[in-house]
Backbone as JSON, one array per atom type, in Angstrom:
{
  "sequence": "XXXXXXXXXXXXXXXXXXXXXXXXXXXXXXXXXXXXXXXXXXXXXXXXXXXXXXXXXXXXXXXXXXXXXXXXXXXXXXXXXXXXXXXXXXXXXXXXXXXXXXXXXXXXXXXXXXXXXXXXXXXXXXXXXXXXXXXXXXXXXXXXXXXXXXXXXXXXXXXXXXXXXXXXXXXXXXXXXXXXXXXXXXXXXXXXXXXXXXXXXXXXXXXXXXXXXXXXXXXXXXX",
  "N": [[0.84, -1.19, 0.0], [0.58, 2.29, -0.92], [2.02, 5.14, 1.1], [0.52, 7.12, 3.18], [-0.59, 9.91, 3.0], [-2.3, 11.8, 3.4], [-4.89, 12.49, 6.21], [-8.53, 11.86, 5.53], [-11.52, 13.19, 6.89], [-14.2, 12.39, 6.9], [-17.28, 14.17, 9.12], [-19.96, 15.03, 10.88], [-20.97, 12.0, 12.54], [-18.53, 10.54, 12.3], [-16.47, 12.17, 13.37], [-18.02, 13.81, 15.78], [-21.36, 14.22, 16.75], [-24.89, 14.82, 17.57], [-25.87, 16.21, 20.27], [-28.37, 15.75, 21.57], [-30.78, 14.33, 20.73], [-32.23, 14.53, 17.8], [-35.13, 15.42, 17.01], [-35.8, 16.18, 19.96], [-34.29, 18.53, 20.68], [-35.52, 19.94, 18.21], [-37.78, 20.23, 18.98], [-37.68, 21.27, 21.76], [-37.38, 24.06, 21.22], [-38.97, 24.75, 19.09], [-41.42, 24.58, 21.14], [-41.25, 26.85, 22.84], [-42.31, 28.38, 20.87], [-44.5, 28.02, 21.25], [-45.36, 25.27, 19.81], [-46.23, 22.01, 20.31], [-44.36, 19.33, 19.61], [-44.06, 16.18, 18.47], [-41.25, 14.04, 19.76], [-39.91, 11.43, 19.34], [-41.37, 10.96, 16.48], [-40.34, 12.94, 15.09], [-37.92, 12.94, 15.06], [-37.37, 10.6, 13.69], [-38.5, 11.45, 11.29], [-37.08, 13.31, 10.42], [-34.53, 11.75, 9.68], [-35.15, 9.92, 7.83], [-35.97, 12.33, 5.75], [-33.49, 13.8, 5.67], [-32.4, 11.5, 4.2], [-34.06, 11.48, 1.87], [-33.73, 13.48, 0.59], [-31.18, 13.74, -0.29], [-28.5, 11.65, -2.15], [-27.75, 15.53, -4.23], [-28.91, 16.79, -7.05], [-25.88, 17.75, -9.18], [-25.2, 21.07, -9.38], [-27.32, 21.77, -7.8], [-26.21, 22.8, -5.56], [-25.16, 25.29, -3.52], [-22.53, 27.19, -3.19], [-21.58, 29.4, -1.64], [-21.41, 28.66, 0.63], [-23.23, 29.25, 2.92], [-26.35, 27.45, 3.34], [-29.42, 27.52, 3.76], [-31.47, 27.23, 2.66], [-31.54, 24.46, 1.42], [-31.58, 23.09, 3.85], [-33.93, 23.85, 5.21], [-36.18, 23.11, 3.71], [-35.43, 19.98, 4.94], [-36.21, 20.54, 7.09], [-38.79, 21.15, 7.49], [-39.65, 18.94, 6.3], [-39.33, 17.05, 8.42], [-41.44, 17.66, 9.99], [-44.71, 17.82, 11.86], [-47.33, 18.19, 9.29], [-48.44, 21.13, 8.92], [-47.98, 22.33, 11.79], [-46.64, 24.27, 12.26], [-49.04, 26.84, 12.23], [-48.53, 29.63, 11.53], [-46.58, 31.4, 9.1], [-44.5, 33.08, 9.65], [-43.88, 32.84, 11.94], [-43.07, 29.88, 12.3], [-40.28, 30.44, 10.15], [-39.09, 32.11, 12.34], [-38.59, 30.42, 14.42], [-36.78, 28.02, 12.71], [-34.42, 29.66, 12.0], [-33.58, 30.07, 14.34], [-33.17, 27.25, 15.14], [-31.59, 26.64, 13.15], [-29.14, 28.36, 13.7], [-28.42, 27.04, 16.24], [-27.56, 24.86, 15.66], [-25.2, 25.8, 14.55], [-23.03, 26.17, 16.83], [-21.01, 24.9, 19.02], [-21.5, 23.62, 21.0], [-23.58, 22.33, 20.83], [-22.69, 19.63, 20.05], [-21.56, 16.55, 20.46], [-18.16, 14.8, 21.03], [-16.52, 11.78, 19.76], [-15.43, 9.73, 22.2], [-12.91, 8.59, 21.66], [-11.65, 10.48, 19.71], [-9.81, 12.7, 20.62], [-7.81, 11.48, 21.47], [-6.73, 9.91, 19.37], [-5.92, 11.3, 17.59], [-3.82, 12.47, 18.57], [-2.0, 10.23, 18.68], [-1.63, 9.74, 16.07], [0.32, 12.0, 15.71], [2.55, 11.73, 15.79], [3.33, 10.76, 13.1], [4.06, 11.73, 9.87], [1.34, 13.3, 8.51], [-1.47, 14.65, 6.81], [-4.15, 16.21, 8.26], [-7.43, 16.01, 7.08], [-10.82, 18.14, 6.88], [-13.37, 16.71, 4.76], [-16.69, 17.69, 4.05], [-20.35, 17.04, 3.79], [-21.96, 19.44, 4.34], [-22.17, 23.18, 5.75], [-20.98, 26.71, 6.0], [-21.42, 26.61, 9.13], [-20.34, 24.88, 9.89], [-17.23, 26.01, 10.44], [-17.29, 27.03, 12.83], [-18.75, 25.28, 14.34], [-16.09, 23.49, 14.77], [-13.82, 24.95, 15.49], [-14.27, 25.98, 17.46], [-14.61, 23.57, 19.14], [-12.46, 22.43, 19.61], [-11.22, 20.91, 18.0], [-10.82, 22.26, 15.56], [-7.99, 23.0, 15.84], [-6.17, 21.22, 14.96], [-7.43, 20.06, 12.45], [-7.13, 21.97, 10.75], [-7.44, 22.2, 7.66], [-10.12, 22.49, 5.57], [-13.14, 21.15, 3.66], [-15.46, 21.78, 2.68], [-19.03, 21.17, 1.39], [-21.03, 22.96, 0.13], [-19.49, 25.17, 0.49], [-18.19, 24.91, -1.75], [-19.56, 24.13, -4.21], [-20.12, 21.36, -5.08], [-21.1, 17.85, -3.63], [-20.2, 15.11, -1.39], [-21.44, 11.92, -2.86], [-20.47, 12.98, -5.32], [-18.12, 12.33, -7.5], [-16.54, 14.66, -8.7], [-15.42, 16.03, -6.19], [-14.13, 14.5, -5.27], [-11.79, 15.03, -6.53], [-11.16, 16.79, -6.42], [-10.29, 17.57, -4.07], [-8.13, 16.06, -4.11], [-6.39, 16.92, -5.91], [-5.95, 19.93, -5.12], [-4.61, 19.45, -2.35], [-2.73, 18.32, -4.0], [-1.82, 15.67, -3.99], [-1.64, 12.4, -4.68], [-4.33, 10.62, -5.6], [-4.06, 7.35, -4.73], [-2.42, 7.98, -1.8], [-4.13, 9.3, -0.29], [-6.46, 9.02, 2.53], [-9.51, 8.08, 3.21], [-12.2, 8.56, 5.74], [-14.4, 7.79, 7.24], [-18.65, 7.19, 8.47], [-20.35, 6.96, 6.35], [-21.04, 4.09, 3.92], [-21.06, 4.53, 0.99], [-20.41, 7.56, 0.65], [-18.17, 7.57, 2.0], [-16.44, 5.66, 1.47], [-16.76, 3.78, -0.37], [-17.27, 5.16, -3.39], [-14.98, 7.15, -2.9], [-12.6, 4.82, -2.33], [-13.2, 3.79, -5.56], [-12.11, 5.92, -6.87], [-9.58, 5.9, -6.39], [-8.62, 5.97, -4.07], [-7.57, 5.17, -0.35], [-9.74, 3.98, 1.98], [-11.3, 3.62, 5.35], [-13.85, 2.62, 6.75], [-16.3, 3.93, 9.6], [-17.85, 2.32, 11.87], [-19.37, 2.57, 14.51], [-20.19, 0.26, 17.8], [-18.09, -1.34, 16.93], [-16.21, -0.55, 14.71], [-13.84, 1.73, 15.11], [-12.12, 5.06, 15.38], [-9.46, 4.18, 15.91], [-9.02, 2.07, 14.0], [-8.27, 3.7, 12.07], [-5.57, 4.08, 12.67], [-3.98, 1.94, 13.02], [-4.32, 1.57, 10.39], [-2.32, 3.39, 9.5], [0.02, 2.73, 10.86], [0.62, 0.22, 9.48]],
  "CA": [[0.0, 0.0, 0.0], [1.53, 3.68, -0.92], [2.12, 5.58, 2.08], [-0.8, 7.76, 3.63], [0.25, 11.99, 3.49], [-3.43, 12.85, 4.12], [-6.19, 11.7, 6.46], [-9.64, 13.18, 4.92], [-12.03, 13.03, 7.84], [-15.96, 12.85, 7.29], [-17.27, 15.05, 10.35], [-21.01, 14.23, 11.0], [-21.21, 10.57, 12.84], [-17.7, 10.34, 12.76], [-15.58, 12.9, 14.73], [-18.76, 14.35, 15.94], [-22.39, 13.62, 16.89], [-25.79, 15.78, 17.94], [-25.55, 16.48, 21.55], [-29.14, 15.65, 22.16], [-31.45, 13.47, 19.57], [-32.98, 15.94, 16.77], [-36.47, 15.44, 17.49], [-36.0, 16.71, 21.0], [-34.19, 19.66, 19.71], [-36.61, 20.8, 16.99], [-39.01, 20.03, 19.91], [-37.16, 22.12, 22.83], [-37.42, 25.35, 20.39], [-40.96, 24.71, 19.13], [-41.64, 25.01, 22.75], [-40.83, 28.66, 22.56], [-43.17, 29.22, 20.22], [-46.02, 27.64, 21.86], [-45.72, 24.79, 18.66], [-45.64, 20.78, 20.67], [-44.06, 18.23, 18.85], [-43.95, 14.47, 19.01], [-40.03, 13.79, 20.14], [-39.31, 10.56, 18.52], [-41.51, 11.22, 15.19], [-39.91, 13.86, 14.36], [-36.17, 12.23, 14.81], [-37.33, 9.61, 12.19], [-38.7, 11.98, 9.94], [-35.64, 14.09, 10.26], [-33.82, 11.05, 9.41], [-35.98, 9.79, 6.21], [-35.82, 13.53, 5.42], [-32.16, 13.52, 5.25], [-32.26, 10.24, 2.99], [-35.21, 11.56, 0.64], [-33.1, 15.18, -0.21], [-30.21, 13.7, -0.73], [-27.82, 13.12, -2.9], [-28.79, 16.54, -4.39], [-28.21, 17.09, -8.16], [-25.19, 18.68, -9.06], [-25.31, 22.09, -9.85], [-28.15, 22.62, -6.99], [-25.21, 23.13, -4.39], [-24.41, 26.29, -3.24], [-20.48, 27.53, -3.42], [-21.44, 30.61, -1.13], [-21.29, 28.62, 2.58], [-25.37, 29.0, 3.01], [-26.95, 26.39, 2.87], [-30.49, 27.69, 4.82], [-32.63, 26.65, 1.53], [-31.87, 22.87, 1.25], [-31.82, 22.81, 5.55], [-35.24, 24.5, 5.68], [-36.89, 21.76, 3.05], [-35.53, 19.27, 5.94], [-36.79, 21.05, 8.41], [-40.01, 21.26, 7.04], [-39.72, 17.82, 6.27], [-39.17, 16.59, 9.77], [-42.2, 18.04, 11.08], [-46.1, 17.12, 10.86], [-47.86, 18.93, 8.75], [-49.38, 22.27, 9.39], [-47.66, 21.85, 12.86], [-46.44, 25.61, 12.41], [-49.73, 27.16, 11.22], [-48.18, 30.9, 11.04], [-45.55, 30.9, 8.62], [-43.87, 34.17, 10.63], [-43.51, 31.41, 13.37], [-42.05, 28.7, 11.69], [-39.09, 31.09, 9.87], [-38.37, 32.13, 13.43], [-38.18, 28.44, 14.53], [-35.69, 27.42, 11.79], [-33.32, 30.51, 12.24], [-32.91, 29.66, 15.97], [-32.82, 26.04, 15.1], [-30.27, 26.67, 12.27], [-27.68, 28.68, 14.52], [-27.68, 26.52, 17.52], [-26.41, 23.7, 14.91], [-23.73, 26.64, 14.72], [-22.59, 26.35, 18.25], [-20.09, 24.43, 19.33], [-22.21, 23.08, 22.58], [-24.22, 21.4, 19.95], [-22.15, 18.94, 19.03], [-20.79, 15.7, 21.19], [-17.01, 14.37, 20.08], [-16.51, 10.56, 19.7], [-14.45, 9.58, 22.79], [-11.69, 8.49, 21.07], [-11.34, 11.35, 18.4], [-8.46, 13.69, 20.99], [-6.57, 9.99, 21.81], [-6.61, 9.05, 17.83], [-5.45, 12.7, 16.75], [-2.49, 12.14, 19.59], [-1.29, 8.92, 18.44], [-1.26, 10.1, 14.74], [0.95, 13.09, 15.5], [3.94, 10.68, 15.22], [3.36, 10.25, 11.83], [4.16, 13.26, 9.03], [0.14, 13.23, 7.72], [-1.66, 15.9, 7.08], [-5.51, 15.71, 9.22], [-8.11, 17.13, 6.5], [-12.07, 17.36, 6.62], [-14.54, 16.59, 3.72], [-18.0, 16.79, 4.86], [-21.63, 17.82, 3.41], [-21.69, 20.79, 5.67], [-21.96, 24.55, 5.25], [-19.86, 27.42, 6.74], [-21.35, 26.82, 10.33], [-18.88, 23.64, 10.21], [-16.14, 26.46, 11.01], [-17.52, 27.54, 13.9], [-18.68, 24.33, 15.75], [-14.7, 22.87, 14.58], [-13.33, 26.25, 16.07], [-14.91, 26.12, 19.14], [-14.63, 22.14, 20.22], [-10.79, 21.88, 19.78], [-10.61, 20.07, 16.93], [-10.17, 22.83, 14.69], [-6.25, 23.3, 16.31], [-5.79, 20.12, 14.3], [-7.59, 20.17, 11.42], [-7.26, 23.34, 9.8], [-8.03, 22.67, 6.09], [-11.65, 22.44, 5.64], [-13.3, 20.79, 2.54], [-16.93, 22.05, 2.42], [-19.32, 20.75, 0.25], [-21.5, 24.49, 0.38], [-18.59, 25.92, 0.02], [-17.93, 24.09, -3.27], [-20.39, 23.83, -4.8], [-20.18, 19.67, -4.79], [-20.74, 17.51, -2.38], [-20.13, 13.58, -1.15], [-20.64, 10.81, -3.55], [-20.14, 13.53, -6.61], [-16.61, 12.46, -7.76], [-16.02, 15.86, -8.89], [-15.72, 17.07, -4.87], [-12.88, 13.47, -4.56], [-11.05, 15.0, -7.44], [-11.03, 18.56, -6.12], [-9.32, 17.59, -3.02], [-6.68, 15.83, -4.33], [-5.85, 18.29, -6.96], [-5.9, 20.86, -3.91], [-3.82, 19.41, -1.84], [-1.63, 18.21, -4.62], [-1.46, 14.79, -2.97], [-2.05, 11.34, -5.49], [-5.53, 9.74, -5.09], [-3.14, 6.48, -3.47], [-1.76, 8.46, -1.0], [-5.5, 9.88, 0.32], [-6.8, 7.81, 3.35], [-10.63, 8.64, 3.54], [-12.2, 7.93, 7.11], [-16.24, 7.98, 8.06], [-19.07, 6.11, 8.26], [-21.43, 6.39, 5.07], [-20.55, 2.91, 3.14], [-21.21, 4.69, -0.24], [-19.93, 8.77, 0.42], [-16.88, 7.74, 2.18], [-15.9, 4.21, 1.21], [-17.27, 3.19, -1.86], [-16.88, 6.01, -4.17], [-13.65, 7.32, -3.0], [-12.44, 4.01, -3.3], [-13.03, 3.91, -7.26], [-11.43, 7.27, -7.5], [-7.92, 5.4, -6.23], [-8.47, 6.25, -2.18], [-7.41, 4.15, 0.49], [-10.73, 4.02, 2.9], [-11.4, 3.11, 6.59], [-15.21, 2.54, 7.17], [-16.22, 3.47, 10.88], [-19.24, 1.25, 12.35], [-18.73, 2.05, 16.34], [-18.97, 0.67, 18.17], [-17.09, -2.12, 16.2], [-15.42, 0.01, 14.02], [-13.69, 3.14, 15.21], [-10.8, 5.8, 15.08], [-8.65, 3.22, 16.32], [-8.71, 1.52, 13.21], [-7.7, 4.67, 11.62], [-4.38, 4.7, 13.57], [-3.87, 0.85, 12.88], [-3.87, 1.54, 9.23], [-1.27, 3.97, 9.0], [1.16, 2.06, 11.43], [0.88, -1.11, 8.92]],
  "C": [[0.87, 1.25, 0.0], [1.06, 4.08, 0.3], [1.27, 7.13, 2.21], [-0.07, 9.49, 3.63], [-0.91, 12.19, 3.77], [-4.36, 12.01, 4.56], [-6.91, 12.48, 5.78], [-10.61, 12.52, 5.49], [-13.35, 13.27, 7.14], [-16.19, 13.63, 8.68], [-18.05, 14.49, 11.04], [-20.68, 12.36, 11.31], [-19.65, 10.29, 12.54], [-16.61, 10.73, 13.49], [-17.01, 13.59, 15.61], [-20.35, 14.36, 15.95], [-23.76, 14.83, 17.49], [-25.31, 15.46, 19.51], [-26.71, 15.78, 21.79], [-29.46, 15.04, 20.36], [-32.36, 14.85, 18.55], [-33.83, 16.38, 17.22], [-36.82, 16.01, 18.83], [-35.14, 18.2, 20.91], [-35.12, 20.93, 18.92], [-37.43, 21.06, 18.3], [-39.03, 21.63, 21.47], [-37.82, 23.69, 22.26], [-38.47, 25.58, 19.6], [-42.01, 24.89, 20.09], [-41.9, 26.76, 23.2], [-42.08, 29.32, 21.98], [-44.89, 28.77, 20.46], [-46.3, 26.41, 20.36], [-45.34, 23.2, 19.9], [-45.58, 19.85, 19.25], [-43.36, 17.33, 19.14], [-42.03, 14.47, 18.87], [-39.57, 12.56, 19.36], [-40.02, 10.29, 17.05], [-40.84, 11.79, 14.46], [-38.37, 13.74, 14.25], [-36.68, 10.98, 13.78], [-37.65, 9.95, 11.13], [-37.56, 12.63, 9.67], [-34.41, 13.06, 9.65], [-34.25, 10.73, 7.79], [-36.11, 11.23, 5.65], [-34.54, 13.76, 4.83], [-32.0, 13.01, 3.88], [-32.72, 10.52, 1.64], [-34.62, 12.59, -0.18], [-31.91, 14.65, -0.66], [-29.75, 12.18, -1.34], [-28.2, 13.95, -3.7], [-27.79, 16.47, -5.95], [-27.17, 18.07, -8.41], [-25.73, 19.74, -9.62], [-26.41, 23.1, -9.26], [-27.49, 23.4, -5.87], [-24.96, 23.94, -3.85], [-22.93, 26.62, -3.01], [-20.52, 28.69, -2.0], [-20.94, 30.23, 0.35], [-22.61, 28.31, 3.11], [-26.0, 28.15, 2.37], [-28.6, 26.07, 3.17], [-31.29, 26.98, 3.6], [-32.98, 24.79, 1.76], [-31.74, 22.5, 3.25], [-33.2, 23.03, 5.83], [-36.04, 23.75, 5.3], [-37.06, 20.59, 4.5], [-36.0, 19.49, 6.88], [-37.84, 20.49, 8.81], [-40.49, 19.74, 6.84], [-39.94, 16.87, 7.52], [-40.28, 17.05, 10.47], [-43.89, 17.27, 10.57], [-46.67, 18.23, 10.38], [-48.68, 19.74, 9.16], [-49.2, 22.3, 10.8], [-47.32, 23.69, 13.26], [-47.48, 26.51, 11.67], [-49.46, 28.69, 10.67], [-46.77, 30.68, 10.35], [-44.34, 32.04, 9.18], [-42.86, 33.44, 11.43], [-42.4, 30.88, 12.76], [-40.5, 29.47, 10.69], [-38.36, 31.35, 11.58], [-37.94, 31.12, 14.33], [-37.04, 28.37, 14.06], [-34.9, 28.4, 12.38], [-32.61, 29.98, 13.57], [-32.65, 28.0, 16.04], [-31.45, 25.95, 14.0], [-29.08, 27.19, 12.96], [-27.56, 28.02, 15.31], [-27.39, 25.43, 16.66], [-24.87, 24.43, 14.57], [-22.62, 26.58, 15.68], [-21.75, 25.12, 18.53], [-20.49, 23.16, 20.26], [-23.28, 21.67, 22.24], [-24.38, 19.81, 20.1], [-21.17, 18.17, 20.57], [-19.04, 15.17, 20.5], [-17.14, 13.22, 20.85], [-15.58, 10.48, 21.17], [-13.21, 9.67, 22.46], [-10.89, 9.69, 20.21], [-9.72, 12.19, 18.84], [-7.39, 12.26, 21.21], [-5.92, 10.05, 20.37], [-5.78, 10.02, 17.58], [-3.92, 12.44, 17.23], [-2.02, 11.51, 19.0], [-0.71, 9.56, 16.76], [-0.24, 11.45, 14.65], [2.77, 12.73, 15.56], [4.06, 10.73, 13.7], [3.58, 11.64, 10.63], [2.66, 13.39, 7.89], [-0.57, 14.62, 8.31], [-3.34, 15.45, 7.77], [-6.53, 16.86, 8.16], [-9.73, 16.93, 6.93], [-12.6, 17.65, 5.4], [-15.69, 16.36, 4.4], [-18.98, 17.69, 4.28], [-22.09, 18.59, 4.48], [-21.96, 22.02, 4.95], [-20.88, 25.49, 6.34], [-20.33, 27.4, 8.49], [-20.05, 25.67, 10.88], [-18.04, 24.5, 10.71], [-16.38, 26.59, 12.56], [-17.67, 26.68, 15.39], [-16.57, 24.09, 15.9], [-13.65, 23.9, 15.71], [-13.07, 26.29, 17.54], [-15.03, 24.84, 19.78], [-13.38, 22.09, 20.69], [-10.08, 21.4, 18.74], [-10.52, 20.75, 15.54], [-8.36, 23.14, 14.55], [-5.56, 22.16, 15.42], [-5.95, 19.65, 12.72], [-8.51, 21.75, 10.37], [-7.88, 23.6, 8.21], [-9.16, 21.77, 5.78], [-12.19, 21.89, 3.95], [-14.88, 20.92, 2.45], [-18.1, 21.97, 1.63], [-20.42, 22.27, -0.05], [-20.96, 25.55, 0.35], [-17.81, 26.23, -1.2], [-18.56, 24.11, -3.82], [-20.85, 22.13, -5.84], [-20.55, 19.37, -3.68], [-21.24, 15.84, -2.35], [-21.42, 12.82, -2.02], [-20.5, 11.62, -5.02], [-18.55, 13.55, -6.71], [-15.79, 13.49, -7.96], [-15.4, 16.17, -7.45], [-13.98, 16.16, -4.48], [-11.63, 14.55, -5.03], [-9.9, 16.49, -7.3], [-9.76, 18.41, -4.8], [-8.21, 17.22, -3.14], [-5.5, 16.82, -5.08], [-4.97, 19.59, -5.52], [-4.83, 21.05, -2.66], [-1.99, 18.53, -2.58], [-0.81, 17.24, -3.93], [-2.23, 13.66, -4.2], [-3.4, 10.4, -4.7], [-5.18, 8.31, -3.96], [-2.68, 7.07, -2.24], [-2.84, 9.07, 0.0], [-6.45, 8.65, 1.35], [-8.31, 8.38, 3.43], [-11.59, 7.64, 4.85], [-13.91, 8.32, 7.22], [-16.79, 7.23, 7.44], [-19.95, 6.13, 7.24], [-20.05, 5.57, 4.04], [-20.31, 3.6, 1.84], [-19.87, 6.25, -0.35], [-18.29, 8.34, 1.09], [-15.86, 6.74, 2.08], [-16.13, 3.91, -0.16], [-16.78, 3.99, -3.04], [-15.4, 6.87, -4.32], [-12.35, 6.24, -2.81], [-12.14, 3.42, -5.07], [-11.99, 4.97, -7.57], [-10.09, 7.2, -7.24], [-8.07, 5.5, -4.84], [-8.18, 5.05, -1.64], [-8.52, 4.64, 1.33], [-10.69, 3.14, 4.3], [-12.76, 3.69, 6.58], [-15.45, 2.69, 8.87], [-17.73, 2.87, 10.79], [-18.93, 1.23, 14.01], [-20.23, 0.9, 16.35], [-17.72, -0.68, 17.63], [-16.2, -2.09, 15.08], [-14.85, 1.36, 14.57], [-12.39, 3.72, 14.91], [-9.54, 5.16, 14.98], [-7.96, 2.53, 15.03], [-7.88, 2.63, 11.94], [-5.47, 4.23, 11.84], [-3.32, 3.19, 13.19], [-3.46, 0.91, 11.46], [-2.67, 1.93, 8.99], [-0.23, 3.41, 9.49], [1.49, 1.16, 10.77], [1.74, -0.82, 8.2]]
}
């Protein structure tokens, strides 16, 4: 196997997790507005919501960072219908539900993620992320810790690509001016971060905690 110069980190479900379950979330801040909503419906619609929008045709993407349009669909998606009957309301909902995904406080980190980073700082690799994200990604990354580490950011909202559009693999390598062999790609969607960058020449590590994790990361590069 050629020798690894860059990790390229998924973010979401693998360095990084909701703090609290969606549905109680959306729910907390619907509260506010005098709107109740069912707690574990609305984390499975938020989930099949996810699934149903995406992947999004290229060329719908935004490049700018903002991504409130295709978040607000999900939103909207995740809820029951006519649940917000003023639509006043429900904009002021989302906004305050869209920045506290901004926040730092948000957002749980994997146990392992400050051990793994440690261990790998033996090694001369560079620590990148790729992740279907928009520009609040800086801010949680910023503000956990784990921006001090991984500084160069690969945004798919920022790009106007994003995960399993080969274009987004092709961009990074180019970018960092690093050979598709030499690109270790690390998180857990089978298809966006295994499968497809795979074809495109990548070396991949699938996580699956808890029987897959960072660990295995750290394992690779030592082989």
């Amino acid at each position: 196997m050629a020798r690894i110069r860059a990790i390229v980190f998924d973010v979401g479900g693998t360095l990084i997790y909701p703090i609290d379950p969606i549905g109680e979330t959306y729910a907390r801040f619907a509260c506010r507005h005098r709107v109740k909503l069912p707690v574990e419906a609305t984390t499975a619609a938020f989930h099949q919501a996810m699934k149903n929008l995406s992947p999004r045709t290229p060329g719908t993407i935004p490049n700018n960072g903002d991504d409130r349009l295709w978040w607000k669909e999900v939103v909207k998606r995740s809820l029951p219908e006519h649940a917000f009957k003023d639509a006043a309301v429900f904009e002021a909902f989302f906004e305050e539900v869209y920045f506290h995904y901004a926040k730092p406080e948000a957002w749980g980190i994997y146990p392992e993620v400050f051990e793994v980073i440690e261990a790998l700082r033996d090694h001369p690799i560079d620590l990148v992320a790729l992740s279907n994200w928009d520009d609040r990604l800086h801010s949680v990354l910023d503000g956990n810790g784990l921006g001090e580490f991984i500084s160069r950011r690969f945004i798919s909202a920022e790009l106007g690509w994003e995960k399993p559009d080969p274009a987004i693999y092709r961009h990074v390598a180019d970018v960092l001016n690093i050979a598709p062999h030499s690109l270790l790609s690390v998180g857990d969607d089978p298809r966006k971060d295994v499968e497809v960058p795979r074809k495109a020449g990548w070396q991949t590590v699938q996580i699956e905690r808890p029987k897959h994790d960072l660990w295995d990361v750290v394992r690779v590069v030592r082989r």
